[in-house]
C-alpha positions as a printed Julia matrix, in Angstrom:
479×3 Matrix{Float64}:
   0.0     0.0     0.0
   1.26    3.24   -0.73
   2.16    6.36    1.97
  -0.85    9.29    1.47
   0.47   12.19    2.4
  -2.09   14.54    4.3
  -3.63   16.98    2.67
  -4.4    20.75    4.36
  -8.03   20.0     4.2
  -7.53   17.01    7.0
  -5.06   19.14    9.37
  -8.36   20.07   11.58
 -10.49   17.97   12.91
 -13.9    16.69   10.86
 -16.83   17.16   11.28
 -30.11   13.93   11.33
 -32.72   14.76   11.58
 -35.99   14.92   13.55
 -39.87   14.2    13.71
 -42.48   16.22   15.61
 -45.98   14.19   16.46
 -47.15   11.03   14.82
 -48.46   10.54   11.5
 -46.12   13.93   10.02
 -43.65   12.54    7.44
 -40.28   14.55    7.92
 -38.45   15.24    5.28
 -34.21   16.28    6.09
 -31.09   16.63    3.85
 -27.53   15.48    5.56
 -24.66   17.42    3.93
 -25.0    15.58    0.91
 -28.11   17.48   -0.14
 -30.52   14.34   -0.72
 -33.14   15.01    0.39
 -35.03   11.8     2.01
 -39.02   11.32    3.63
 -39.37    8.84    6.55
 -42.68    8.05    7.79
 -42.99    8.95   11.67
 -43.15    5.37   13.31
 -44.23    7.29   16.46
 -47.36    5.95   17.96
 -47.43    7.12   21.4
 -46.63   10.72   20.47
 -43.91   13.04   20.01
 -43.07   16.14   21.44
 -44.6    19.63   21.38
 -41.78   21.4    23.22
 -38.37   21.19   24.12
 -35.43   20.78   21.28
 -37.07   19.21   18.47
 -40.77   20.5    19.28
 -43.18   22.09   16.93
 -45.98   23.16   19.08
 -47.25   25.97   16.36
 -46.77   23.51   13.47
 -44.2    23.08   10.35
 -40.57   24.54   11.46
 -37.21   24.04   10.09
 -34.07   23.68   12.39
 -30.52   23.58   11.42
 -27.96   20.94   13.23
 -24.47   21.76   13.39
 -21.66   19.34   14.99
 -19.15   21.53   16.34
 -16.53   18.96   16.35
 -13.31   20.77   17.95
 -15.62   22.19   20.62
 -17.17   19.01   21.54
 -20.77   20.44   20.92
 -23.97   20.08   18.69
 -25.88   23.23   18.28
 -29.66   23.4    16.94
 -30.98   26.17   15.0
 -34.39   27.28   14.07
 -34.78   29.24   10.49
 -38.19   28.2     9.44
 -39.73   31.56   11.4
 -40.01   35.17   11.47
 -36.72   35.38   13.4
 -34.09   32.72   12.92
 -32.53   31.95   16.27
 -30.68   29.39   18.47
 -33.09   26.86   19.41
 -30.54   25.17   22.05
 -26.9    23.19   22.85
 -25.94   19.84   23.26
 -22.73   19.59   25.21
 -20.67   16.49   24.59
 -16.99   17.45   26.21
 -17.02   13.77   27.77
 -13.65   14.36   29.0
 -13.7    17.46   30.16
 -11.34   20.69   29.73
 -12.14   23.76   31.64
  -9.96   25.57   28.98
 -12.28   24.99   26.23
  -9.46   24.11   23.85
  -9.61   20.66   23.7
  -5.95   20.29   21.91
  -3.99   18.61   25.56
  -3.41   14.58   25.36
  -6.88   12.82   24.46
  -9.68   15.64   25.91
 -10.92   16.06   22.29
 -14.18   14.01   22.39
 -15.48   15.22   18.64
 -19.08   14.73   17.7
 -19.32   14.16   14.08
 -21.92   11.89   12.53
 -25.99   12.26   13.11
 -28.86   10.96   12.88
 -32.4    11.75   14.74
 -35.35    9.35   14.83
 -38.34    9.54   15.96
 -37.06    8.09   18.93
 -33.71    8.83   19.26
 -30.55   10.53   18.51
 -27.52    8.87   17.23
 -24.22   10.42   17.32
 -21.07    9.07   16.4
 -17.93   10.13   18.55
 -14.51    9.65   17.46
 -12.33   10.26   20.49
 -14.51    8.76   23.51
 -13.53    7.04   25.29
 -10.01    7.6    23.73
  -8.59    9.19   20.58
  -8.0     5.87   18.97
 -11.28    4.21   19.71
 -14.7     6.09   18.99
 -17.99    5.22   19.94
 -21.9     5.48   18.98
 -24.05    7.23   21.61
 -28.12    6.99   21.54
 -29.66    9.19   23.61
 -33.38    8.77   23.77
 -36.13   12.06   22.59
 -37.44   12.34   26.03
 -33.72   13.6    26.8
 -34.34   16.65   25.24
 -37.82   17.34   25.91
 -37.7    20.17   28.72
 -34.51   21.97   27.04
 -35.83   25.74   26.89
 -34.93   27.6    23.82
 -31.12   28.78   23.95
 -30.24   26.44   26.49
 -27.47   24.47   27.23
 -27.87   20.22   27.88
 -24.81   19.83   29.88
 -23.15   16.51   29.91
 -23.78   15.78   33.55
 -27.43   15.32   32.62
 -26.61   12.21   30.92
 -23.11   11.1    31.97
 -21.66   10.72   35.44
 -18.35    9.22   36.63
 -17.65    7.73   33.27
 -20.91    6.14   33.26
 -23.97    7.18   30.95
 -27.57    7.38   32.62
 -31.19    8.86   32.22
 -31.48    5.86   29.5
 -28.27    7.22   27.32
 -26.83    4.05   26.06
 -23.12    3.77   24.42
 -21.55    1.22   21.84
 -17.86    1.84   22.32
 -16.62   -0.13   18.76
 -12.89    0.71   19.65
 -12.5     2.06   15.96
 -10.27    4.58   15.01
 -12.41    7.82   13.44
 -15.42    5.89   12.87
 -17.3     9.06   12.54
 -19.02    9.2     9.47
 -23.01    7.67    9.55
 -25.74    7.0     7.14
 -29.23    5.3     7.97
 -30.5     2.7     5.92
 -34.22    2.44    5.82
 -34.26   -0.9     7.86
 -33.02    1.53   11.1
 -29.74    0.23   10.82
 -26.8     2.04   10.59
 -23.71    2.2     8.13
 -20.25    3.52   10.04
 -17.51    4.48    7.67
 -13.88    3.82    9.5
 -11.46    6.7     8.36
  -8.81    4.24   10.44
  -5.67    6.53   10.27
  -4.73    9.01   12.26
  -5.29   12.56   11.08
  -2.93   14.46   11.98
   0.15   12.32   10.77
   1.13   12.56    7.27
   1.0     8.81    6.36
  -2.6     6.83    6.28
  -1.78    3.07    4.95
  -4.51    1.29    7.19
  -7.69   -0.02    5.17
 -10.85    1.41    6.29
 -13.78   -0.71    7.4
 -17.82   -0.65    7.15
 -19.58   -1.14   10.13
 -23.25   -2.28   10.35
 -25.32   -1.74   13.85
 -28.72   -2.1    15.08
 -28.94    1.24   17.01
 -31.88   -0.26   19.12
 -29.87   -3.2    19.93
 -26.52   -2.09   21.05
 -25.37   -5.02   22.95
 -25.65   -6.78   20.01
 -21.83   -5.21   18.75
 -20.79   -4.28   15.16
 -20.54   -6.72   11.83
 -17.34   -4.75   10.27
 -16.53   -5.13    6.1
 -12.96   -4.54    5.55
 -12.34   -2.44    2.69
  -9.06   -3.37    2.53
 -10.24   -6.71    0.86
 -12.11   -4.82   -2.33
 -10.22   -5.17   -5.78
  -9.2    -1.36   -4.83
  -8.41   -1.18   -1.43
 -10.16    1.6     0.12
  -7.57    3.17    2.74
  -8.23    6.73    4.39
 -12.74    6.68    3.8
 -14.91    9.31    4.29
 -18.4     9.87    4.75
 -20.88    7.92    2.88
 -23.13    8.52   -0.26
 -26.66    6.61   -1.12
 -26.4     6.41   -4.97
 -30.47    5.11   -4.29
 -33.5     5.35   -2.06
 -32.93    2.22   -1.31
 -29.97    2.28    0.18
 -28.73   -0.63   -1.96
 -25.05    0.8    -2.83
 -22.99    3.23   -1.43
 -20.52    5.45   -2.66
 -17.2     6.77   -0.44
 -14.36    8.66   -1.66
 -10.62    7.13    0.18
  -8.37    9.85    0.48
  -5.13    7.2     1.73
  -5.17    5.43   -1.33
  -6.71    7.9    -3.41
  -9.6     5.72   -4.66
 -13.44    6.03   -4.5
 -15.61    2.45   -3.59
 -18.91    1.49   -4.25
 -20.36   -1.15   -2.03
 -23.37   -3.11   -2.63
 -25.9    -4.38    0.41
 -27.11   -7.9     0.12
 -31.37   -7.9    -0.67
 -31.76   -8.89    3.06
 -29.84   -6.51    4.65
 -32.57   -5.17    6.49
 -33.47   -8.81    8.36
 -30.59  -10.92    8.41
 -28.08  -11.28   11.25
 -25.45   -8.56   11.22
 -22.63  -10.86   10.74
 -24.19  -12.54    7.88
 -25.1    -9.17    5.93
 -21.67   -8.39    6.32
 -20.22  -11.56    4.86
 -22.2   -10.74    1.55
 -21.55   -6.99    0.98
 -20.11   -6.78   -2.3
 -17.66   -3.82   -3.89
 -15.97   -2.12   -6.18
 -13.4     0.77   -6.76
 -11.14    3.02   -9.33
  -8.5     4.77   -8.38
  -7.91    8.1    -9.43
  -5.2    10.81  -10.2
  -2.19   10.38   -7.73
  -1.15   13.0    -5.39
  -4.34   14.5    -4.56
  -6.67   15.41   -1.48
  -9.66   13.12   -2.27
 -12.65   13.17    0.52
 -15.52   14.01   -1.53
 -18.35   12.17   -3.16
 -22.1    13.19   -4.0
 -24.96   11.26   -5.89
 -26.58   12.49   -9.12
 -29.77   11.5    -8.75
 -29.61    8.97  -11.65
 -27.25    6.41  -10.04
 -23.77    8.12  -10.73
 -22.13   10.26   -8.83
 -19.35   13.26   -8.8
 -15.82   12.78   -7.1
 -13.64   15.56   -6.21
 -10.06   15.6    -5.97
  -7.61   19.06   -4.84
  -4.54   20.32   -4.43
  -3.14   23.32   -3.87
  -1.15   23.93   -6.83
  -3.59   23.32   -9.57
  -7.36   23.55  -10.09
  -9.6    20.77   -8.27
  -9.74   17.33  -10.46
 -13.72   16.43  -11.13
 -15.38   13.02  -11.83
 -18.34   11.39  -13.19
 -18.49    8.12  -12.04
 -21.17    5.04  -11.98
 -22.4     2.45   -9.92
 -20.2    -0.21  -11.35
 -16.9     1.99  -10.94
 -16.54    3.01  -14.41
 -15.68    6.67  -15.03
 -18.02    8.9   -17.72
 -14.71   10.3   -18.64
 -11.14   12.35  -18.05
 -12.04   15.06  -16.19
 -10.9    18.34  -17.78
  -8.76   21.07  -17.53
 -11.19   23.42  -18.37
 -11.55   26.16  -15.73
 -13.83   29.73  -16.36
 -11.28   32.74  -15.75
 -13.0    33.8   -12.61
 -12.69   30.65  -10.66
  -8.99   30.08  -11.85
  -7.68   30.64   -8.32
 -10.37   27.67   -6.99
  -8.3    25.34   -5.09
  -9.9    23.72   -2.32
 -13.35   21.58   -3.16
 -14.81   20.53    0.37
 -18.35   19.61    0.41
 -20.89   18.84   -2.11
 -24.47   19.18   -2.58
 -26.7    18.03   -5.42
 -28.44   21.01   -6.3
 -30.28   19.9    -9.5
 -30.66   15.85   -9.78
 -29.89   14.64  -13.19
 -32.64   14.2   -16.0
 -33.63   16.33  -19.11
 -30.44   18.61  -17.89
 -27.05   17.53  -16.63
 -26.75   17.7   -13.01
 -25.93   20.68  -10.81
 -23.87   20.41   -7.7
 -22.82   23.51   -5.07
 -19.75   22.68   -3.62
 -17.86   24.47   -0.71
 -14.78   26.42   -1.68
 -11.47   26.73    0.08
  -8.4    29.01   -0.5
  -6.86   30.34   -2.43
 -10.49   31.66   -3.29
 -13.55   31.19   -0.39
 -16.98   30.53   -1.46
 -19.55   28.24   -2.48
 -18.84   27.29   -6.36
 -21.34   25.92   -9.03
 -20.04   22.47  -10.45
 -22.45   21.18  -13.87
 -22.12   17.59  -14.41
 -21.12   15.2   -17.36
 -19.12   12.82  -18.97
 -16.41   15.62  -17.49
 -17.87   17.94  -14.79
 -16.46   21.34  -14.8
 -16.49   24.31  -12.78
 -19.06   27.3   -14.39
 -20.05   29.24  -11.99
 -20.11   30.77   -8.38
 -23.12   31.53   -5.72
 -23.13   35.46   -5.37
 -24.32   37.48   -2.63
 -22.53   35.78    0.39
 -21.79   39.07    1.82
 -22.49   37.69    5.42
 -19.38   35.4     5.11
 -16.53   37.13    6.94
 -13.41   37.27    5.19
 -11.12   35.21    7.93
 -13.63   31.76    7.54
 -13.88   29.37    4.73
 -17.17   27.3     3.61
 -16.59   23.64    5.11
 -20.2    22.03    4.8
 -23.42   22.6     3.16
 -26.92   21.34    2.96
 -29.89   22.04    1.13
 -33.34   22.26    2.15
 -35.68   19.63    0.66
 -37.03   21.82   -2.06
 -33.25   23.13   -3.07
 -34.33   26.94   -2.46
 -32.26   27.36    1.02
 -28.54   26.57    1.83
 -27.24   26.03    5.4
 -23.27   26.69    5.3
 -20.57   25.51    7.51
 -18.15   28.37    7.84
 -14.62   28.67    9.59
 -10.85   28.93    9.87
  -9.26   28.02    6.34
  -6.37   25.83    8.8
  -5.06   25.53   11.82
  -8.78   26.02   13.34
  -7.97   24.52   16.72
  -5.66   27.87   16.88
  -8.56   30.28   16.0
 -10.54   32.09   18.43
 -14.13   30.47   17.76
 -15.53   33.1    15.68
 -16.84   30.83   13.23
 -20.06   30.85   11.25
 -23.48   29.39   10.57
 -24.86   30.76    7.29
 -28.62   30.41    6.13
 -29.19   31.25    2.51
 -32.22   31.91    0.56
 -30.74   31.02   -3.25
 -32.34   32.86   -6.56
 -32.3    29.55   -9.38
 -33.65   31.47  -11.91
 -30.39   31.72  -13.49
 -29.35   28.16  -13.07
 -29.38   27.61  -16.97
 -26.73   29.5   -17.81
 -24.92   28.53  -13.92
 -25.47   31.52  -12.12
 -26.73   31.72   -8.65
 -27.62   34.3    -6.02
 -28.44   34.66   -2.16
 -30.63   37.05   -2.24
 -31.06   36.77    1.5
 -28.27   35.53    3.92
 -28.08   35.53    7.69
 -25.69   34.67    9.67
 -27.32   32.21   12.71
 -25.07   32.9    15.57
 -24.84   36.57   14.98
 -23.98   37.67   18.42
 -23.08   34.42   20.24
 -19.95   34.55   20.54
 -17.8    35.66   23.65
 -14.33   34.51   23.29
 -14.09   33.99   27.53
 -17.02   31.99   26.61
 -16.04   28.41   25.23
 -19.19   27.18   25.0
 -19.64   29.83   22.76
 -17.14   28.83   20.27
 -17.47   27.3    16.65
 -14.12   26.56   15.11
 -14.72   23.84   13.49
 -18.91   23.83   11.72
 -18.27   20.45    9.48
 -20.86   18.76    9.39
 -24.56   20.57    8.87
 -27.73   19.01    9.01
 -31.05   20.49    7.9
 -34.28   19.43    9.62
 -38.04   19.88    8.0
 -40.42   19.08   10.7
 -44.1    18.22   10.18
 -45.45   19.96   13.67
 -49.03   18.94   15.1
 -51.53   17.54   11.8
């Protein structure tokens, strides 16, 4: 296997949804922008207040994991007034400095996901930096939180022990941090398996599968190591159906994207057994470059990203069975010729009559949110105007679009070195102007910045230096 040298995307630290009352569908998009409707399986009733309440009906709540400051915070945009709905403190092992940088203290909340009767989070560094976890905490947990309130941890978690009916699957993976639901209710956990902040990642990644409501049960694990194209160094994961049938992940230690297919009884059969008959493939891609990135089409493809600093990003169309549409070009427009970076994707317009449409977040040398149009070779052809509200010192990091693609929650913060910054980072909420989409232009003709006087830099709990991973929540309220 071949040394990866880290890219400056990975030298911070990485980085859901809800339903109200029974019998309201919620609809959420993760921060790959597909958008997905599960019925509420809720018959005894949800809840009209607290974190995820909708006691006056429809509302729409951005998540954020805050995953240097060991946080989740929950935003409300669907009103009059966009505000902070409330906290979720997860510093598990605590520091009083807030800085979470000494030995192990970093706990980092990444991964969500929010049923109707529970919240999932996956967290990398607890109970030690080499061995993550899965945490469910039940609804009812949250169900007094007043808005702008804080849960602190010792509401759930006392002398290393978790309580009020928070249960824990400690999987002793390194960076297993990265979650999708499958319609069964079980779970998917991509393995990054390196550690981040060294320079060489030569351990293959794994797949885990979990029942969530049966934790004792453990983890089935896939090694990706095994594929035809060793996956080494995996990120989060992509749906390339509603289904759930295959998955997509880009592997930025060996420079390779996978597709895995789930056997037709993944939903019922014993864990170990669906993992014995997961199936894969892979193609590796241009050497020497940053490759994290994945996002569906809509049609069964997807687009893969690949960056470096010294050249315009690399961009892929690839399909289900691994085969690439084409070489991706070297075509750039003269006003994104300084576009380095590609973080995050989101699918803006699926593919059908027109080629597909994806926003993607946009590092130095040149910060924004870019326009990327698919095809055999995606390009580059445009850029979302009218981000006036991002400050000039932070960098988009993660996006996600509201169900109907007319809103865009951003991710906003230190280009590098974030655990250095002071905190001042950014949650950005977006109301986008398509009608120019033919011809790849795009405007925010409305954008608001969602923790517009928050932050107190004596105040860690106030801090967002690292916003990368965004979640947005449609909730049905009371029928």
């Amino acid at each position: 296997m071949s040394l990866r040298r880290a890219s400056p995307v990975l030298a911070l630290a990485l980085a859901v949804a809800a339903a109200c009352l029974p019998d309201n569908p919620m609809s959420y998009t993760t921060s790959s922008g597909e958008a997905t409707t599960i019925d509420s399986g809720v018959t005894t009733g949800g809840e009209a207040a607290g974190l995820f309440g909708c006691p006056g009906g429809k509302c729409t709540l951005v998540l954020v994991s805050q995953t240097l400051d060991d946080r989740i915070d929950v935003f409300e945009v669907g009103g009059a007034k966009p505000g902070l709905r409330g906290r979720i403190a997860l510093d598990l092992k605590p520091d009083a400095s807030g800085l979470q940088t000494s030995g192990n203290l970093l706990d980092e909340p990444y991964g969500l996901v929010l049923t109707d009767s529970d919240l999932r989070v996956a967290i990398g560094h607890y109970p030690d930096t080499d061995s993550g976890s899965l945490l469910r905490f039940p609804r009812a947990t949250f169900a007094d939180l007043e808005p702008g309130q804080l849960l602190t941890t010792d509401r759930y978690f006392q002398t290393g022990a978790f309580k009020g009916g928070v249960e824990a699957l400690a999987h002793g993976r390194r960076e297993g941090i990265f979650l999708l639901s499958h319609p069964s209710g079980r779970l998917l956990v991509s393995v990054f398996a390196n550690n981040l902040q060294t320079t060489e990642w030569t351990t293959p990644s794994e797949l885990l599968i979990v029942d969530p409501m049966d934790l004792m049960a453990g983890v089935a694990s896939v090694d990706l190591g095994a594929l035809p194209k060793p996956c080494v160094g995996a990120w989060e994961l992509q749906a390339l159906d509603p289904a759930v049938s295959k998955v997509a992940l880009a592997c930025d230690g060996s420079e390779s994207i996978a597709v895995l297919s789930l056997p037709a009884d993944f939903a019922t059969a014993p864990l170990a057994d669906v993992a014995q008959n997961v199936t894969g493939c892979g193609l590796n891609l241009a050497s020497g470059w940053s490759t994290q990135f994945v996002s569906a089409d809509g049609a069964g493809g997807f687009l893969a990203v690949q960056s470096q600093l010294d050249m315009p990003p690399k961009l892929w169309h690839v399909g289900a069975n691994c085969s690439p549409s084409g070489i991706p070009t070297n075509e750039v427009p003269e006003a994104l010729n300084q576009v380095r970076l590609l973080r995050q994707p989101v699918l803006l317009r699926p593919a059908a009559d027109k080629p597909p449409l994806w926003l993607v977040a946009a590092g130095p040398t040149d910060d924004g949110v870019v326009i990327v149009q698919g095809g055999t070779a995606p390009k580059m052809c445009g850029k979302l105007t009218g981000l006036d509200a991002l400050a000039s010192e932070n960098s988009p990091w993660a996006l996600a679009l509201s169900s109907d693609r007319t809103h865009l929650a951003i991710g906003a913060g230190p280009a590098s070195n974030p655990q250095l910054s002071t905190g001042s980072g950014q949650v950005l909420w977006a109301t986008l102007d398509t009608s120019g989409l033919d011809s790849c232009q795009l405007q925010a003709s409305e954008t608001q910045d969602l923790g517009a006087g928050l932050f107190s830099p004596g105040l860690p709990a106030t801090w967002m230096r690292a916003p990368n991973a965004i979640v947005i929540a449609e909730l049905g309220g009371i029928s």
